[in-house]
N, C-alpha and C positions, 0 to 999 in steps of 0.2 A: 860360109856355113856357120850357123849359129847352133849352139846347144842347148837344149830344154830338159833338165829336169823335174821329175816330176815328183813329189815326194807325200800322194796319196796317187790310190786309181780315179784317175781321170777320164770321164767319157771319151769312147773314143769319136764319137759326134764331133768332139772340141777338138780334139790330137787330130784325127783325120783332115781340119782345115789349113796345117802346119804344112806345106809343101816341102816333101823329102828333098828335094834341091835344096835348101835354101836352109832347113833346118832336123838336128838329128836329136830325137825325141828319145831319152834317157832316163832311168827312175837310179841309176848310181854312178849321175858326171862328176869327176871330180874339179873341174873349172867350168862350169855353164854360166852361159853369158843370160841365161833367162829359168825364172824356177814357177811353174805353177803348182800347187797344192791345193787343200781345201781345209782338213784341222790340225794337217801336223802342226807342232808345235817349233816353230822358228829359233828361239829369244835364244838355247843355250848351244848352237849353230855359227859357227865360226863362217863367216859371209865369205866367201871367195874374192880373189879380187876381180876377177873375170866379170860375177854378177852385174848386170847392166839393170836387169828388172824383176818384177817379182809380182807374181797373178793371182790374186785368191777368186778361185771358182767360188763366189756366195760373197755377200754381203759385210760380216765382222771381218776386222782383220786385230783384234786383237792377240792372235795367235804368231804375229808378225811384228820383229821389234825397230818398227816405224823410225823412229828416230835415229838410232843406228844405221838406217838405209838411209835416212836424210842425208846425212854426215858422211856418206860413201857417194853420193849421187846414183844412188841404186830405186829405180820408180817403183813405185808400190801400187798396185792396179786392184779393184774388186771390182764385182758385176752386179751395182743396186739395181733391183727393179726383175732379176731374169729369173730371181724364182718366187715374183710377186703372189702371181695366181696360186701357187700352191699353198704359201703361210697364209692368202686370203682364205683359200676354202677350209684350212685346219681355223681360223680363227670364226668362220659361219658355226661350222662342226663345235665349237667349246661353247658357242652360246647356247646355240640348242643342247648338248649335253650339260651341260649346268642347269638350265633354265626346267626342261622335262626329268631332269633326275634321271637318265636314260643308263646310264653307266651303275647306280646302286640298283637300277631295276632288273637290270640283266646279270648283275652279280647275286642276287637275292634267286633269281628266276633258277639260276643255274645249283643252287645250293637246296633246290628240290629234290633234286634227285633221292629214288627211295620212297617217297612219297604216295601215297594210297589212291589220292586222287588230285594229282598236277590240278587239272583245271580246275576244279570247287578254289583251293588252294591259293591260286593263282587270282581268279575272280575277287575272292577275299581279300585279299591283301594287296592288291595293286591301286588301292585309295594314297596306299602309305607313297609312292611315287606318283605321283599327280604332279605338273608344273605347268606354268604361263605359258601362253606363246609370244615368241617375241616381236611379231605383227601389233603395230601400235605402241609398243613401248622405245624409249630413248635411249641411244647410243651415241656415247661421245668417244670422237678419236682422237688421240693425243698424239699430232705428227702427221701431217700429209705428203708424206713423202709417195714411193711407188708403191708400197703397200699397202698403206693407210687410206691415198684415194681408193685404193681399188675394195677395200674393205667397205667402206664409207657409201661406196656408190653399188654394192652389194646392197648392204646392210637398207639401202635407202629404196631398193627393187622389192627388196623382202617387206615393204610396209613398214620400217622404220622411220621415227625419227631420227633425225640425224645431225648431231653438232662436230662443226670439227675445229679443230683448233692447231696449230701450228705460225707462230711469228716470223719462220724464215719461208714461207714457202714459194717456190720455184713458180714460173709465168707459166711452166710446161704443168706442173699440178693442178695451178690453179684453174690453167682450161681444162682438165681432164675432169673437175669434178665435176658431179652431178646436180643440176640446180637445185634439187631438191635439200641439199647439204646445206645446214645454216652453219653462220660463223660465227664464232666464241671468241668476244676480244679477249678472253683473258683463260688461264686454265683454270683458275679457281671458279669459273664462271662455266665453264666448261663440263665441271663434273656435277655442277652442281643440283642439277635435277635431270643426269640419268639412271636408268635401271642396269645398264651396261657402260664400263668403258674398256676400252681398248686403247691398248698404247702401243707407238711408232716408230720411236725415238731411237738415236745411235747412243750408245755407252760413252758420254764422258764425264769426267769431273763436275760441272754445273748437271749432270740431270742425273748420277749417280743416286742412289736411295730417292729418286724426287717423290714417288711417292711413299708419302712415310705420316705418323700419325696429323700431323697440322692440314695436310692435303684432304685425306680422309675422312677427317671429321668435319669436313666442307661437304663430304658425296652424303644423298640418300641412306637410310638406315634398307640395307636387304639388299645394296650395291651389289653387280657381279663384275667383277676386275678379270679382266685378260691380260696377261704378258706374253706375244710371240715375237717381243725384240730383242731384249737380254734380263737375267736374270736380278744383277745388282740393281735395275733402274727402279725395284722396288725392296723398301727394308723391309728382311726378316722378319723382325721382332716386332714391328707393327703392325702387318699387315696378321702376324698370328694372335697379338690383342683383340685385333679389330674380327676377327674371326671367331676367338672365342665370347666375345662380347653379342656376336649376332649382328652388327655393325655392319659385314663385309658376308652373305650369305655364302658365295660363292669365288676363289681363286685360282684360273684359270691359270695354269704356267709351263710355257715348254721347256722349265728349266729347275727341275726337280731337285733339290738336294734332301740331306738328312732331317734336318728339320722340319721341313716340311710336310713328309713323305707321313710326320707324327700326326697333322692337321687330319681331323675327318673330311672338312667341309676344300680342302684342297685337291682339285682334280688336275696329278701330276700328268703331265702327256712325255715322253723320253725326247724332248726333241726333233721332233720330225719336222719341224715348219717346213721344211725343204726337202723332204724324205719322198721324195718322189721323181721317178723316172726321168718326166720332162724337166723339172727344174735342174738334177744336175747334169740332163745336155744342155740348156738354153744355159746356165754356170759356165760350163765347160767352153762352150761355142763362143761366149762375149772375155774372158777369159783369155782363149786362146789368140780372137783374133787381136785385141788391145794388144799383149805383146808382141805380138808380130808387126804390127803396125807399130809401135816402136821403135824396134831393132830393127826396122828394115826403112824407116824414114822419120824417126823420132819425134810423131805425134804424140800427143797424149789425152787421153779422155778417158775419163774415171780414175784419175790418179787421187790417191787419199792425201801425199805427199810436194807434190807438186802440181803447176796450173797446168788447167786445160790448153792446149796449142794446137794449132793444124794448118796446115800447110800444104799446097801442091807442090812439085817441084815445078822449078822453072831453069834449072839445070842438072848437069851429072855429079856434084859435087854437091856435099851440103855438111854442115858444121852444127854439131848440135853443143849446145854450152851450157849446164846445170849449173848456178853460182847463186849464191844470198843474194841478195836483195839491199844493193848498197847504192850511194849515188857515185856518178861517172864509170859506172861499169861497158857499158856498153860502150862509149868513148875508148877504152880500154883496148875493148878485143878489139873494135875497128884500126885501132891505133896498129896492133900487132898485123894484120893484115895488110893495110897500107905498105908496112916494111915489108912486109913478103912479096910485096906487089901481086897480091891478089885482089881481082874486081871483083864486089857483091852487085850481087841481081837482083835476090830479094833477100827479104829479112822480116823477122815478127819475134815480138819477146811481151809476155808475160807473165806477170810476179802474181805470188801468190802471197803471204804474209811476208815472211823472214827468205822465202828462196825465188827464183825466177828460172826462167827458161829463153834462151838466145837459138833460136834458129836459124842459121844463114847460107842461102845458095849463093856458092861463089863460080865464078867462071875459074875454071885452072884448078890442080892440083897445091893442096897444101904439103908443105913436106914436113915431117915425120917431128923436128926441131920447133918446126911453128907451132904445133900442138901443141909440144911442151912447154912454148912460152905462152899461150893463153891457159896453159895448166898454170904456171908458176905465177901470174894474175892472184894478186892475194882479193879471196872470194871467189875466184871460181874453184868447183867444186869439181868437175867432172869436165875434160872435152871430146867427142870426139867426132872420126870423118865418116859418112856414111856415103857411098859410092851405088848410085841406083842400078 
């Protein structure tokens, strides 16, 4: 019986595919072997030792302190792609409300009130909210990841142009796009004659602030910038230049802070990219089954932390081994089973940077001692037995 902690409300869509046999679904375990969440905040969380794995329902995990679990062999799981559709239709939704003035036309509309004669009123003054449509004009996507194609190939239905840009992208994106989608060798090339862009990108160090005033002054003057990835991928202080300049008409951001909130031409949205019903079950559902699939035969897929592995059994016995990424390792553990006189059946290991993954069905019972000599293995990280 494994333990699942939970430490926000998690659909019960997701919990409900957790078989009560098998595992006992808790929001205060004090040792669970599995934690899923979605924003609690992890980092000042004294890790169990129990913790085997860790599930973030949604996409960021920087709420989660990644390298701490490296260094425990504890897997770190999110669910890219399961709440695609919703951050695509909130990012349709910011271009037409940017583009039509749609949001100061209905705060104006509503500040009638009292008024002698609404309509006269209304007919008058609704010149002042006039906008383009964005039928015919061009949109660059920075990131084709699940979201980004599916923005893209939106975006490319709705009568847009469409460039997209992204240097790492997947064989699984690059069939999903839309032919109509052209390619941008480069990002600078990329922004550089749309009316829209849109970004896709994950939070890290190289694409931190990436856009920031050098980028910008590469895009059209009357640009409209969307952000529904994270909020540091673009700087503050630039993008409020370029704003108050008239450079940057419109900033589109699901991640509103103080400063911002000062901007006129800033259309804060609270964060909803994902604020919607289906996305946190289809979160919940990819989420829940990835750790179970873990813990119960130590696959892994969608790990931020470690490689992708998968495996059928081909016995009742099977050895999972989290270790760096050194040479003769694998020599190693085979070494330590030999003396056990344990036979492998099957076996698959791969590395990911700095860590790997050893999974091996063995015919026979390991005893409890051999474990801790493939523990005591300087680099491995984690061993253990999982009994189907």
């Amino acid at each position: 019986m494994f333990t699942i902690q939970t430490l926000n409300k998690i659909s019960e869509k997701g919990l409900g595919l957790l078989d009560p046999e098998r595992f006992a679904v808790k929001d205060d375990a004090a040792q669970p072997e599995g934690i899923i969440l979605r924003s609690h905040k992890m980092h000042d969380m004294t890790l169990p030792e129990s913790l085997l794995a860790v599930a973030r329902a949604g996409a960021g995990v920087n709420n989660i302190p990644i390298e701490s679990c490296t260094d425990k062999g504890i897997v770190v799981f999110n669910t890219p792609g399961a709440n695609a559709n919703s951050v695509k239709e909130l990012v349709i939704s910011g271009m037409l409300l940017s583009s039509r003035k749609i949001v100061e036309g209905v705060s104006w509309a509503r500040n009638l009130k009292g008024e002698s004669d609404v309509e006269k009123t209304v007919e008058k003054g609704k010149k002042d909210y006039a906008g383009p449509e964005i039928m015919g004009k061009t949109l660059g996507v920075i990131g084709l990841g699940a979201i980004g194609v599916m923005v893209a190939n939106a975006a490319a239905d709705l009568g847009m142009n469409v460039l997209g840009f992204d240097p790492y992208i997947s064989v699984d994106s690059a069939w999903g796009l839309s032919a109509g989608v052209r390619r941008a060798k480069s990002l600078e090339a990329a922004v550089a004659e749309c009316d829209f862009i849109s970004i896709h990108v994950p939070l890290l160090e190289s694409t931190k602030g990436m856009v920031d005033s050098s980028l910008i002054s590469r895009m059209k003057d009357g640009v409209r910038i969307l952000n529904f990835a994270r909020g540091p991928l673009v700087n503050d202080a630039d993008i409020i230049t370029a704003l108050e300049s008239g450079k940057v008409a419109k900033y589109i951001t699901d991640f509103p802070n103080a400063e911002l909130l000062n901007q006129e031409n800033v259309l804060p949205i609270p964060h909803l990219g994902a604020s919607t019903p289906e996305a946190e079950e289809n979160c919940a559902v990819m989420a829940s089954r990835q750790l179970a699939d873990y813990l119960s035969s130590g696959n892994i897929k969608n790990s931020v932390n470690f490689p992708s592995v998968e495996m059928e059994f081909s016995t009742d016995i099977r050895l999972v081994i989290l270790n760096r990424n050194v040479p003769s390792m694998v020599g190693q553990i085979t070494s330590v089973l030999a003396d056990e006189k344990i036979n492998i059946s099957d076996m698959i290991n791969k590395h990911r940077d700095e860590v790997a993954v050893t999974i091996i069905d063995v015919d026979g019972d390991i005893s409890p001692e051999g474990v801790k000599r493939l523990e005591a293995i300087e680099g491995v990280i984690r061993a253990r037995v999982i009994k189907k």
